[in-house]
C-alpha positions as CSV (number, residue, x, y, z in Angstrom):
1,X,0.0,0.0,0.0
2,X,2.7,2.4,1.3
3,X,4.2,1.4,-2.6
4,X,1.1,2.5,-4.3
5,X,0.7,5.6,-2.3
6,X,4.6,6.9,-3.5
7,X,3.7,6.1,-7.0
8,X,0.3,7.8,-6.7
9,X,1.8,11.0,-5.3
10,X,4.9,11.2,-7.7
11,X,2.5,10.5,-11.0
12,X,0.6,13.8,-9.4
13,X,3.5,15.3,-9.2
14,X,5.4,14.7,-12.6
15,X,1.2,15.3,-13.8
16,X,1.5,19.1,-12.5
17,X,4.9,19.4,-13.8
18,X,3.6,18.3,-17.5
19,X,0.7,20.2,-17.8
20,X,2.6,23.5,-16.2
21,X,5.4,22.7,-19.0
22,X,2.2,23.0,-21.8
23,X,0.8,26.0,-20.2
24,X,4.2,27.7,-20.2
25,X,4.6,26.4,-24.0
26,X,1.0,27.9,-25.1
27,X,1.1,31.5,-23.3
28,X,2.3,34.3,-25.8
29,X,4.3,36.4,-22.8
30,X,6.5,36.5,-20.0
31,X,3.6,38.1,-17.4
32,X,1.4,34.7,-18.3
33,X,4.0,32.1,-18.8
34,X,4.6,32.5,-14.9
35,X,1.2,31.8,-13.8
36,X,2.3,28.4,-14.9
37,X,5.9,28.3,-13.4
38,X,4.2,28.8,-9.7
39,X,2.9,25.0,-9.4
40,X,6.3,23.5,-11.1
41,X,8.2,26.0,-8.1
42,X,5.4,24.7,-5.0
43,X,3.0,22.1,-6.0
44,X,5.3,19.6,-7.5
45,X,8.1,19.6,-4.9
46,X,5.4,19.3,-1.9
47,X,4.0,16.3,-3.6
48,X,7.7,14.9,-4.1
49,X,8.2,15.4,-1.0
50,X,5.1,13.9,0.4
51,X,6.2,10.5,-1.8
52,X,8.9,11.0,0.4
53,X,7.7,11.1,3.8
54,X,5.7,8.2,2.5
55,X,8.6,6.2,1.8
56,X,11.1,7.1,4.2
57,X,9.1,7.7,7.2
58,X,10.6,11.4,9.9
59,X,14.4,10.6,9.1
60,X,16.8,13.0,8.1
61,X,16.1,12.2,4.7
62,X,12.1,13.4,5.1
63,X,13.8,16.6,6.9
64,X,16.1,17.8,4.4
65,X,13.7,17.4,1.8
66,X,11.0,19.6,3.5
67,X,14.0,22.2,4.7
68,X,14.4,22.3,0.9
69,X,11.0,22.8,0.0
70,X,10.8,25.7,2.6
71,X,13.4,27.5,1.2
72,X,11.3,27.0,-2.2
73,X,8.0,27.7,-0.7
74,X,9.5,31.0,0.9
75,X,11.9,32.3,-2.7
76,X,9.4,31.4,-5.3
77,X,7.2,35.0,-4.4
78,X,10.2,36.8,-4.6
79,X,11.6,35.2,-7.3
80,X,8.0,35.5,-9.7
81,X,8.4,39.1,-8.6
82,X,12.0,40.2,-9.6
83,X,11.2,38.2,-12.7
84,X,7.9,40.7,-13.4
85,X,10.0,43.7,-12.3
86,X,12.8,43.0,-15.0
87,X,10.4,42.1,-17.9
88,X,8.4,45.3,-17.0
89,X,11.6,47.4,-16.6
90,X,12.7,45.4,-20.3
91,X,9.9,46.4,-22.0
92,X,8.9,49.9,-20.8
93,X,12.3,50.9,-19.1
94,X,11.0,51.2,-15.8
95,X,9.2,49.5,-13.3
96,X,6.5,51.5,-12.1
97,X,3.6,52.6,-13.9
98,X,3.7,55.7,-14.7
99,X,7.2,57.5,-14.8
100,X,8.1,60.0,-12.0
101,X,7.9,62.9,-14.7
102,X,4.6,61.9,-16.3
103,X,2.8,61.6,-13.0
104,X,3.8,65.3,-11.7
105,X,2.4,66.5,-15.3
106,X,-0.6,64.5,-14.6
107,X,-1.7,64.8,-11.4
108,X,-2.5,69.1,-12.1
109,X,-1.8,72.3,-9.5
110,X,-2.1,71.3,-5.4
């Protein structure tokens, strides 16, 4: 049983990983295409490492693979946000919405 649960959770997760690969494939830009890269960076390696668990049991196996995921769990928002903030600063040449200079011209006399 323990054999079928591993195999049932890994399948899920190599499952998530395929159909996140097609989505990434299929969207036309960068702001899309990581929609799909946030269950590749924290679905898939939680249900690796539940297989895991499964298999090994609490040793220090089971521990370093959920310290790992942690770290994942905790970087992937940062990461998905430096990588909006350089393809917004690549294809306008700055970050924020409206430039400093066009948002004093816009917002009129105080």
């Amino acid at each position: 049983m323990r054999a079928v649960a591993v195999d049932v959770f890994l399948g899920l997760g190599a499952a998530v990983a395929l159909v996140s690969s097609v989505g990434i494939l299929v969207m036309r830009d960068a702001y899309q295409r990581l929609h799909y890269v946030t269950p590749i960076s924290l679905l898939t390696p939680v249900l690796i490492g539940i297989a895991i668990l499964i298999q090994s049991g609490w040793s220090s196996r089971s521990a370093q693979t959920w310290l790992a995921i942690g770290f994942m769990a905790i970087a992937s928002p940062f990461l998905s946000h430096a990588t909006i903030r350089a393809a917004r600063v690549r294809e306008s040449g700055d970050w924020r919405l409206t430039k400093p200079d066009q948002a004093d011209r816009t917002e009129g006399p105080k």
